[in-house]
C-alpha positions as CSV (number, residue, x, y, z in Angstrom):
1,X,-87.9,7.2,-57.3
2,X,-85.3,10.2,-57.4
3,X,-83.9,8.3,-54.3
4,X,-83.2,5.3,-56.2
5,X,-81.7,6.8,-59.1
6,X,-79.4,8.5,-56.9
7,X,-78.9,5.4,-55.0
8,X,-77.9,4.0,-58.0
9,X,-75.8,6.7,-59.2
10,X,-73.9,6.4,-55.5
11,X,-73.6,2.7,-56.3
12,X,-72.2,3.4,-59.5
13,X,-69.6,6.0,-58.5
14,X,-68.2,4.0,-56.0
15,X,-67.8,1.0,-58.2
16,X,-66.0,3.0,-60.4
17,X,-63.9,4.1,-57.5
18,X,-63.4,1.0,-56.2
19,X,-62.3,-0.6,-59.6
20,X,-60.1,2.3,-60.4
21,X,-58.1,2.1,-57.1
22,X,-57.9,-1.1,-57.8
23,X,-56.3,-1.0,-60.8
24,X,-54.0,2.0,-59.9
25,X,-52.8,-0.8,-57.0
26,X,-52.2,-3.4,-60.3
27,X,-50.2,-0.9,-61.9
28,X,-48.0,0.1,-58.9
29,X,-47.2,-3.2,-58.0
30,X,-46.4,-4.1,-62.2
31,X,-43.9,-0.6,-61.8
32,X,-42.6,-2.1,-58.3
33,X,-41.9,-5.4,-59.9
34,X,-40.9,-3.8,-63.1
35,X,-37.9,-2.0,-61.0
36,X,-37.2,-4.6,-59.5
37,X,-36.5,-6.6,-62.2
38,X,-34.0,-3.8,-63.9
39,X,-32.2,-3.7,-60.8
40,X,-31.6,-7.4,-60.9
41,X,-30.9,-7.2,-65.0
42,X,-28.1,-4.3,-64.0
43,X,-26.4,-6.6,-61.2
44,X,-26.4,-9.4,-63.3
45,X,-25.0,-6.8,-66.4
46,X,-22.6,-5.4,-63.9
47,X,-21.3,-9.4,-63.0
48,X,-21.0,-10.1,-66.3
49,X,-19.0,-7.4,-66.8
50,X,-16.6,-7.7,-63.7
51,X,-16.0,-11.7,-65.0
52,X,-15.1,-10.5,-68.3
53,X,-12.3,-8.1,-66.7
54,X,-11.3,-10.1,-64.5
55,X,-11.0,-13.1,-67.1
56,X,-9.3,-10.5,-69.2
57,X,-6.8,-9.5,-66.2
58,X,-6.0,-13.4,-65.7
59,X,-5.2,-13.6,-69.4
60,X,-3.1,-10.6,-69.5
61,X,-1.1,-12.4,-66.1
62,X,-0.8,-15.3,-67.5
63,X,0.6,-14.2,-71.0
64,X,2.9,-11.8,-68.9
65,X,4.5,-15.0,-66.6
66,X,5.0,-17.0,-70.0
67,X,7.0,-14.4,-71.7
68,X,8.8,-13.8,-68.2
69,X,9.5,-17.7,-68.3
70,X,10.9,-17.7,-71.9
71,X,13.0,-14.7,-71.5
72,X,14.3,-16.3,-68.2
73,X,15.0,-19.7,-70.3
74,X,16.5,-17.5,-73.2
75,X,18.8,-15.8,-70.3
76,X,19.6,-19.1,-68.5
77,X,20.6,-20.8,-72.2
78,X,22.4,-18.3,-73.7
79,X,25.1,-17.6,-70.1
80,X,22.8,-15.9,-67.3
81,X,22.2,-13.0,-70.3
82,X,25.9,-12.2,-69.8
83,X,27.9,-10.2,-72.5
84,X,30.1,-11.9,-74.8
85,X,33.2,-10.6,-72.8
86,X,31.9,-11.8,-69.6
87,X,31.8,-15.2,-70.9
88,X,35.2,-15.3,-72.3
89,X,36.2,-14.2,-69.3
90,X,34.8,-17.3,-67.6
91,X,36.1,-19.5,-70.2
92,X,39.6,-17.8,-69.6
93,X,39.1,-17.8,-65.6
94,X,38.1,-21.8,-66.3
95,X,41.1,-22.1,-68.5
96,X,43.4,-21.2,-66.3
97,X,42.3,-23.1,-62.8
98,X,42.4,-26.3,-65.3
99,X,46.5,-25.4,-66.2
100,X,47.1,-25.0,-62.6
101,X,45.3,-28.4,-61.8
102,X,47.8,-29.6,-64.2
103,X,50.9,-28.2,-63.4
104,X,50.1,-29.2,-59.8
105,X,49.6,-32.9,-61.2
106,X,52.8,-33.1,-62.9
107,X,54.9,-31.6,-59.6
């Protein structure tokens, strides 16, 4: 009878050790998958992030070439962005090549 109580007890002990290993193996693979699943939350974070700069950079460049265009079209209208003296000089240099067209028409 002793023999089967401690049979028993054996039985028992083990069971418990069987069951506990097993769920210490639950619980590592719920923290492996747990990591895992950070790691792929901070890559997808860290994407996220990288389109929203670069999104932000492509803004920035494009605002950059518009106001680059309109100061170039404000340059181009207003004489090449030439000083006032410069283009009365032109007008003068115009001027005269138009009186020597002239004076070579009436000779």
């Amino acid at each position: 009878m002793l023999n089967d109580k401690k049979a028993v007890m054996d039985g028992a002990k083990l069971q418990f050790v069987e069951e506990a290993e097993r769920l210490e193996s639950i619980v590592q693979n719920r923290m492996l998958r747990y990591d895992l699943m950070q790691r792929d939350l901070q890559r997808e974070l860290d994407r996220q992030e990288k389109v929203r700069l670069l999104k932000e950079k492509a803004e920035k460049d494009r605002a950059a070439a518009e106001d680059r265009r309109k100061r170039e079209d404000a340059k181009n209208k207003s004489g090449g962005g030439k000083s006032k003296s410069a283009g009365k000089a032109k007008l003068q240099l115009e001027a005269r090549k138009k009186a020597k067209k002239a004076k070579r028409a009436e000779t």
